[in-house]
C-alpha positions, 0 to 999 in steps of 0.5 A: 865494501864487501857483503856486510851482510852475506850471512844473516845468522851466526848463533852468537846470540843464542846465549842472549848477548848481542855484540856492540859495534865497539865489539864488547858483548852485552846482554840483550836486554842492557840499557843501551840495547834497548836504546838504540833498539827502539830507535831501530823500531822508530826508524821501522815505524817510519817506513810504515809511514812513507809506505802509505801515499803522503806527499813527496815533500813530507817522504823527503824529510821522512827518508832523512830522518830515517837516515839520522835514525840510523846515525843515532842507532850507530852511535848508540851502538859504539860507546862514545861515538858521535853523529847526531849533532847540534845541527841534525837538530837544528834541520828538525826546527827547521822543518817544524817551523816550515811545515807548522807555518799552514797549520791551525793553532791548537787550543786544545791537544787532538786525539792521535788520527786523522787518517791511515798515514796520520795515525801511524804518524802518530804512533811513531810520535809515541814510539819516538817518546819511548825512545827518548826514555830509553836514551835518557835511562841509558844516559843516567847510567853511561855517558850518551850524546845529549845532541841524541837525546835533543834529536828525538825530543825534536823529532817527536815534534815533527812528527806530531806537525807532520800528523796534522799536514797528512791529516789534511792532505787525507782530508781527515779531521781533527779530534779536539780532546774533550776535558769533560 
């Protein structure tokens, strides 16, 4: 593979379209832009995570899903394209149910915290929401991957479990959310 990637810049932006990976130009702020660029600040809000000092086993997963971020950011940008599957998804149970296994049963839902790693485990939880919203408003006017869609409703999950393992690994606590 040549250098992809040689020159950052080419002006073709400057009229506010982007080019898909299919090679049709859209607006920058078309539905699906805004999908697959907020999977893009997902995968950025990842790193975040995996550059604080957590547990090798938990960047493990982390770098995968990073890279199952990339494939869902790919097929998002080429119409019709697939690579998230039913499979991608099954791994994320997998994981949730490994790694849910140690922890205390909630009665009550926690404050997002519990320590640096477990916070910015949070907030991408939060952004990983924000772009299931996204692929499902683009998924009501195109035709998307519901395997996609699947993949971040489950990967919200995890990383709502992975907060809870970093909490404890930065012996953090646990806020329960008061009703009153």
């Amino acid at each position: 593979m040549g250098n992809r990637l040689s020159k950052i810049y080419t002006r073709t932006g400057d009229d506010g379209s982007t080019g898909l990976g299919n090679g049709d130009r859209v607006r920058k702020d078309d539905l699906r832009v805004e999908a697959f660029g907020t999977v893009d600040e997902l995968n950025s809000m990842i790193g975040v995570v995996l550059s604080q000092p957590i547990p090798k086993e938990i960047a493990t997963v982390l770098t995968e899903v990073q890279h199952d971020l990339f494939n869902l950011g790919g097929e998002l940008c080429i119409p019709g394209h697939q690579m998230i599957t039913a499979e991608t998804t099954a791994g994320l149970e997998a994981y949730i149910d490994r790694f849910n296994a140690d922890l205390p049963p909630l009665k009550e839902f926690i404050l997002p915290g519990g320590g640096e790693a477990a916070a910015h485990c949070h907030v991408a939880r939060a952004v990983c929401r924000r772009a299931e919203r996204r692929v499902l408003s683009l998924a009501a006017a195109e035709k998307v991957n519901s395997d996609g869609l699947n993949f971040l409703n489950r990967l919200s999950d995890l990383l709502f479990v992975l907060a809870r393992c970093l909490s404890r690994h930065e012996q953090g606590s646990e806020v329960l959310w008061s009703r009153d």
